[in-house]
C-alpha positions in Angstrom: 0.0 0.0 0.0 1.2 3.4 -1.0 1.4 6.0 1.5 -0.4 9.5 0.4 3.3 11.5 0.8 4.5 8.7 -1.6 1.6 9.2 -3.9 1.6 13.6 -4.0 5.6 13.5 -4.9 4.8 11.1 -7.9 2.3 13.3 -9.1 4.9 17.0 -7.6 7.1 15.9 -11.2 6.0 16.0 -14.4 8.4 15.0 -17.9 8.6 18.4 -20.0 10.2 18.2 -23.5 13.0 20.8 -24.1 15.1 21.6 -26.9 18.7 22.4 -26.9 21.7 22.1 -29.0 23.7 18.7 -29.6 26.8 18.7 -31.7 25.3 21.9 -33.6 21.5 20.7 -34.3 18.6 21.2 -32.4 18.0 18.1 -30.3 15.0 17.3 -28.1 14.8 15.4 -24.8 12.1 15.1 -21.9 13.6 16.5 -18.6 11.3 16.6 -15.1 10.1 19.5 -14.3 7.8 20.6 -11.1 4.1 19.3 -12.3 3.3 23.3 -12.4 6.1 24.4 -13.9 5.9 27.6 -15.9 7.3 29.2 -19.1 10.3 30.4 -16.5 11.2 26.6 -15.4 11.2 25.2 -18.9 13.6 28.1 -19.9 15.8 27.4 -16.7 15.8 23.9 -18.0 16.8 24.4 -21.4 19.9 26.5 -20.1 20.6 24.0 -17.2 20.7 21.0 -20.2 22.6 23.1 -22.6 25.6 23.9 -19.7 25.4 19.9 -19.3 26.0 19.4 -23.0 28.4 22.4 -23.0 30.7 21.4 -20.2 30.5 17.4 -21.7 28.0 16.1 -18.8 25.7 14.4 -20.9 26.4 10.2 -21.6 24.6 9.2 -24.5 25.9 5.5 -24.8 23.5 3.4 -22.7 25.7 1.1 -20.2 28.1 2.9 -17.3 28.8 6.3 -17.6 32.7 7.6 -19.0 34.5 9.8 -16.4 32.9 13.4 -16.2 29.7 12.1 -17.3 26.9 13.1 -14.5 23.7 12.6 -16.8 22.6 10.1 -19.4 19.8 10.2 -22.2 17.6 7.5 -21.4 15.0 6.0 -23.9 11.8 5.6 -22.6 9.3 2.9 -23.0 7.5 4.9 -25.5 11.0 5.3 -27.7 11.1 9.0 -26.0 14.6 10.5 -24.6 14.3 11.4 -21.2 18.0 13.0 -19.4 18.2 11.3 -16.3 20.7 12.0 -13.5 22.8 9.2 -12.2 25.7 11.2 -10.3 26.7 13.9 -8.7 30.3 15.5 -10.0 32.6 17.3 -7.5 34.5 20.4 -8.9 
């Protein structure tokens, strides 16, 4: 049995799509955003992704993750791309 704390932070996220820039084309990929999230969260997204794929955070092989790699572009069961965190990265 689910308790109701467990049930409101399922439903606290929702998967936004965002578009940013991967290896000079526009690139699309679902990232979780608060369930209402507003026009200034998805652009806070957008730039948060884009300094991921900037400073060379984002894995996109699936398997274990290369050194520096915090995030990895998961495919969903729907064939979606969703960036998922899997580490934390210490400067």
């Amino acid at each position: 049995m689910e308790s109701s704390s467990q049930n409101t932070k399922r439903r606290s996220t929702e998967w936004h799509c965002i578009s940013y820039i991967h290896n000079g084309k526009p690139e699309e990929v679902a990232v979780e955003l608060p369930a209402d999230a507003n026009s200034n969260h998805q652009k806070e997204a957008v730039q948060f992704v884009q300094t991921l794929e900037d400073n060379h955070q984002i894995e996109y092989k699936q398997g274990p993750l290369a050194a520096g790699k915090t995030h990895q572009i998961v495919i969903d069961d729907d064939g979606g791309k969703r960036l998922v965190r899997k580490r934390f990265s210490a400067i």
